[in-house]
N, C-alpha and C positions, 0 to 999 in steps of 0.2 A: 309229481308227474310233470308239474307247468313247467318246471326246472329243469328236469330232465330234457324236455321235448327242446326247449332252450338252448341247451349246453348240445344238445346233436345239432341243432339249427347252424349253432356257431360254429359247431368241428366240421359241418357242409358247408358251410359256406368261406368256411379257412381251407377247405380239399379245393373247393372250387377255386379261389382265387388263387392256390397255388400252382391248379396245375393252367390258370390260364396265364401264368409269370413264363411257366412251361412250353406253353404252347405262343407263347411270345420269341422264344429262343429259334429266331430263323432268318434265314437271309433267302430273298427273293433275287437270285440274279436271272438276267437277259443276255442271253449271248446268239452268238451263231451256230447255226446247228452242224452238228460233226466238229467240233469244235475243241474238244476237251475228254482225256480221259479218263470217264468215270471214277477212276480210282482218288482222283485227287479229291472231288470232294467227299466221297466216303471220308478216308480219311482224315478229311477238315472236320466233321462232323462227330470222329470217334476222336480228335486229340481236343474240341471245345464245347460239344454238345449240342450243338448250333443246325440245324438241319437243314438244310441246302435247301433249296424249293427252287427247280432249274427249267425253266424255260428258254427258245426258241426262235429264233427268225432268220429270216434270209434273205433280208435288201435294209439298207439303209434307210431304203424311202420309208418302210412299214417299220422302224424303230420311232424314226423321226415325229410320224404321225401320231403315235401311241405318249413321246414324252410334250409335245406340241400341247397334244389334247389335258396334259396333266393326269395326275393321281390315279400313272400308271400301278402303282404300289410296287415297282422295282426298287431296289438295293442298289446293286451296281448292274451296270449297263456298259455294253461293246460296242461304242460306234466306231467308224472309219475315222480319219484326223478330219481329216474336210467338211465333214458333217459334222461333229463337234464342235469344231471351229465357232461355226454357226448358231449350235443352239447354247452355247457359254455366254455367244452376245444375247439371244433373245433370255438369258437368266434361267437356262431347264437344269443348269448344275453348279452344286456348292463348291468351293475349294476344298481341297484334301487336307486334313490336319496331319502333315507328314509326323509329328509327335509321335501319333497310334500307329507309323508305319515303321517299325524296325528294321524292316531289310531292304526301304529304299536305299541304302547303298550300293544295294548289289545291283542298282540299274545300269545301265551302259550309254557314258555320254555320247558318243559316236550317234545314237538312236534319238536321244534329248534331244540332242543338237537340229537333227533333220525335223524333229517334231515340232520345233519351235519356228521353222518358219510359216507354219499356222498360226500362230500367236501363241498366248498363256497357256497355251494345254499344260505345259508340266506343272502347272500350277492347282490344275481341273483333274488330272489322269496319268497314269502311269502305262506304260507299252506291255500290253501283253503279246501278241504278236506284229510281225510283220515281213513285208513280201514283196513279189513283182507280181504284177499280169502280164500274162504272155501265153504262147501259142503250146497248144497241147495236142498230139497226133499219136495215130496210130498207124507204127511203121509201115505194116504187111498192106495198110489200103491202102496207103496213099503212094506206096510205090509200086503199088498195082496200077494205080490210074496215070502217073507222071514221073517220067524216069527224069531226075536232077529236081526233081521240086526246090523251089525255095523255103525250106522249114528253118531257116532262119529271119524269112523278113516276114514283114506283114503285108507282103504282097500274099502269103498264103490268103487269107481273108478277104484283101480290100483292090484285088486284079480281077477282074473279073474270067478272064481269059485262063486264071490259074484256080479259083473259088471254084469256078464250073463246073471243073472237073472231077469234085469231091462232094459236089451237090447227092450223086445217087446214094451216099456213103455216110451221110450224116454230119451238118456243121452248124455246130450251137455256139451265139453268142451271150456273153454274160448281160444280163437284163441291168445294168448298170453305164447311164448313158454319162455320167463322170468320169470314167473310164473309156468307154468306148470310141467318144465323140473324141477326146482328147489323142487316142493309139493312131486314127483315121488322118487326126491333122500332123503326126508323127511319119506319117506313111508319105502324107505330100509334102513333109521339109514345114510345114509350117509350126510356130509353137506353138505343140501343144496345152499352151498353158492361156493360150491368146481366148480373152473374153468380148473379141471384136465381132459383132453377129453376121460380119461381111466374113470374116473366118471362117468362123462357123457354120455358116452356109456352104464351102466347100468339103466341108467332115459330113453335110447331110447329101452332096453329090455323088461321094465316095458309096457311103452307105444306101443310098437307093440306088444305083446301080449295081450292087451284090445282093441286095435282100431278095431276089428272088432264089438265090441257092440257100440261104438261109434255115436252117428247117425250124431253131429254134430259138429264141432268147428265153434266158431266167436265170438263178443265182447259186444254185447247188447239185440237182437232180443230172448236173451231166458228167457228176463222179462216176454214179453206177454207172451210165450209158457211155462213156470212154473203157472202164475196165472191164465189160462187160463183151467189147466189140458190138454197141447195139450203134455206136457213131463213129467219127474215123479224123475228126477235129473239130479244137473249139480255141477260144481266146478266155483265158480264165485265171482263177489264181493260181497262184505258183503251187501252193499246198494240197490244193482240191488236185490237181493233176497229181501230185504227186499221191497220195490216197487212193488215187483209181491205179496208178502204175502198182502200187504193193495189193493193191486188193486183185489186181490183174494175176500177180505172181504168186499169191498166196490160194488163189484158185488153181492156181494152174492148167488156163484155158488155154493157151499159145498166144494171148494178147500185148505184146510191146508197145508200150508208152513214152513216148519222151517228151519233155516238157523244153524249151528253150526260151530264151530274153529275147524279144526282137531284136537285128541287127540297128535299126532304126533311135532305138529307145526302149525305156519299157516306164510304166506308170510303177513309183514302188509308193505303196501304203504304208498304212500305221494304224491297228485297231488297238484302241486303248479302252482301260477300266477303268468306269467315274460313277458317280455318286449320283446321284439325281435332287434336287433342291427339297423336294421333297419327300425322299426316303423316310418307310418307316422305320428303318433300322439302322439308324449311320452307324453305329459303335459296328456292330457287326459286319457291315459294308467293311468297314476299315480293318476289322480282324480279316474277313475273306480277301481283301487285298492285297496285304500284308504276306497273309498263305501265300498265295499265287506268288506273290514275289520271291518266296525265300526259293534257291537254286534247285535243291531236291523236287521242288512239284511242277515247276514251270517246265525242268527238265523232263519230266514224266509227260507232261501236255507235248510239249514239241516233240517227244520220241517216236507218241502214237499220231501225232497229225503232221507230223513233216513240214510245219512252218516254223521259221526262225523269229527267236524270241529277243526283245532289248532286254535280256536279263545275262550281265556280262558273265559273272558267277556262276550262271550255269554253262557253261559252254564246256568244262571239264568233266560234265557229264551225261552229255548228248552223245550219240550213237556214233564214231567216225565217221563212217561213210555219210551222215547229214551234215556234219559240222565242215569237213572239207568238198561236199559238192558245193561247186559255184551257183549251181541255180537255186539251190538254198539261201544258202552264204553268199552272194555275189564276190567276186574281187576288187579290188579296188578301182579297176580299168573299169569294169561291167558298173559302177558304181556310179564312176562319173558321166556314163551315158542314162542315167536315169533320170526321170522328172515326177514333181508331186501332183499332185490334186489340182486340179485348177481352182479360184474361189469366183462361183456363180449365186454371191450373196445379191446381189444384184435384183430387184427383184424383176425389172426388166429382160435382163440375160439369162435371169432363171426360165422365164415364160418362151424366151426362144427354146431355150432348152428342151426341158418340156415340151412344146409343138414339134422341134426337130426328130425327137426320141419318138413322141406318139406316130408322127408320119412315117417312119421309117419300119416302124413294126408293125403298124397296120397296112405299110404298103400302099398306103392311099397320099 
């Protein structure tokens, strides 16, 4: 019976430790929300066994804080280039063992290239998407309120004379003062890439003299509220506008959307997918990578989210109409009026920062 009782002991506790080999088989990613379509990682999951565990965010700053703090228990993670930049030097991520990645080939130098004036990111990350920010309206308000608007400059936003007018009507800016602070110094001819806090101080004049039309800052929720008709413009990503324009037209409210690059400039990004120093699962980080990169899935993400992807190999099987819009796709003209990220590693320039952005949205 002692033996018996024994030999079940050990076949429990071989079930046990098999299935927690089992319940080991998982990748913990972090991305941005609305970000991806479902299908991909189903299917990552039905061709490796490997089960997605998909989490959520929406600002850079609330990623940053989460790998800062350490033993986020992420996999791979989508930061912006600029903020990557950053935490590669404080050490939040490994190098990529390109070996485990078979279809980096099919990345697209043109994309490398712009990534790299960040520094080693292709060293830390490969491009999953990327984009412009830029000005998103809706037609029927805003040529309700201003006949000739300028919806090509960012005087829409940063005139006040022109902002006013679209106040009763709803104008959300994106809660990302990397972005924003930089469009404002685009606006008055300065560079926006300038870490001079004398500079910068005129991007915080610009912006407290329009914050009071203002209705909102934050970083996704002004999809629905563009395609919805519950706002009538905002300054955002290229992709999120374009999202509210098809979910516009797939409602079939009467809501038109059109997204444009500022006349002036446009900030173009770069979210990429890296690894965290202390992943609990690098193998698997590196198969879900690998996924994402091979042309079939990354094409299935940009089909349903309308951001263009550094993956050159897929571009034969993106939807036409995404692959030849310029506000997708820029041209080569649109291309060379754009600018990156500024780098406010600075920890000094970061604290202006921060106090210009706090003042400007508290209005105080």
């Amino acid at each position: 019976m002692k033996n018996k009782l024994n030999k079940l002991l050990i076949a429990g506790a071989l079930t046990f430790s098999a299935q927690a080999v089992i319940a080991e088989e998982v990748v913990n990613v972090y991305n941005w929300s609305d970000y991806i379509d479902e299908q991909v990682n189903e299917d990552f999951t039905a061709a490796t066994g490997i089960k997605v565990v998909y989490d959520v965010f929406d600002s850079n700053e609330f990623l940053q804080s989460k790998l800062l703090a350490g033993g986020s228990g992420y996999d791979v993670v989508v930061p912006s280039s600029s903020f990557l930049a950053r935490q590669i030097q404080a050490g939040v991520f490994q190098k990529l063992d390109k070996s485990k990645l078979s279809n980096i080939s099919n990345m697209w130098g043109k994309i490398e290239e712009q990534v790299e004036q960040f520094g080693p990111l292709n060293d830390y990350s490969v491009n999953y998407m990327w984009g412009t920010t830029g000005i998103g309206y809706n037609v029927e308000m805003i040529n309700e309120r201003m006949d000739n608007a300028p919806t090509t400059s960012l005087a829409m936003v940063f005139d006040p004379d022109v902002v006013s007018k679209f106040a009763d009507c709803g104008v959300h800016l994106l809660d990302a003062p990397e972005e924003i602070i930089p469009a404002a110094l685009a606006y008055l001819g300065e560079d926006p890439r300038s870490t001079d806090k004398d500079v910068i101080a005129k991007a915080e004049d610009v912006l407290t003299a329009v914050r009071p039309y203002i209705q909102k800052f934050h970083s996704s929720q002004y999809i629905d509220a563009l395609g919805n008709g519950d706002i009538c413009l905002v300054v955002g990503w290229s992709g999120d506008v374009f999202q509210a324009l098809y979910a516009a037209e797939e409602a079939e409210n009467g809501v038109e959307i059109v997204y444009a690059i500022p006349d002036e400039g446009a900030l173009m990004w770069f979210d990429q997918l890296a690894i965290p120093k202390d992943a609990p699962n690098t193998a698997n980080a590196h198969k879900y990578i690998n996924w994402i990169m091979d042309p079939e899935q990354i094409a299935t993400a940009t089909n349903y989210v309308w951001y263009a992807n550094g993956n050159f190999a897929s571009q034969p099987l993106l939807e036409p109409d995404l692959l030849s819009d310029p506000a997708v796709y820029p041209t080569e003209e649109v291309m060379q009026n754009t600018y990156i990220s500024p780098s406010y590693s600075d920890p000094k320039i970061q604290r202006v920062v921060t106090r210009t952005w706090t003042k400007v949205k508290t209005g105080q």
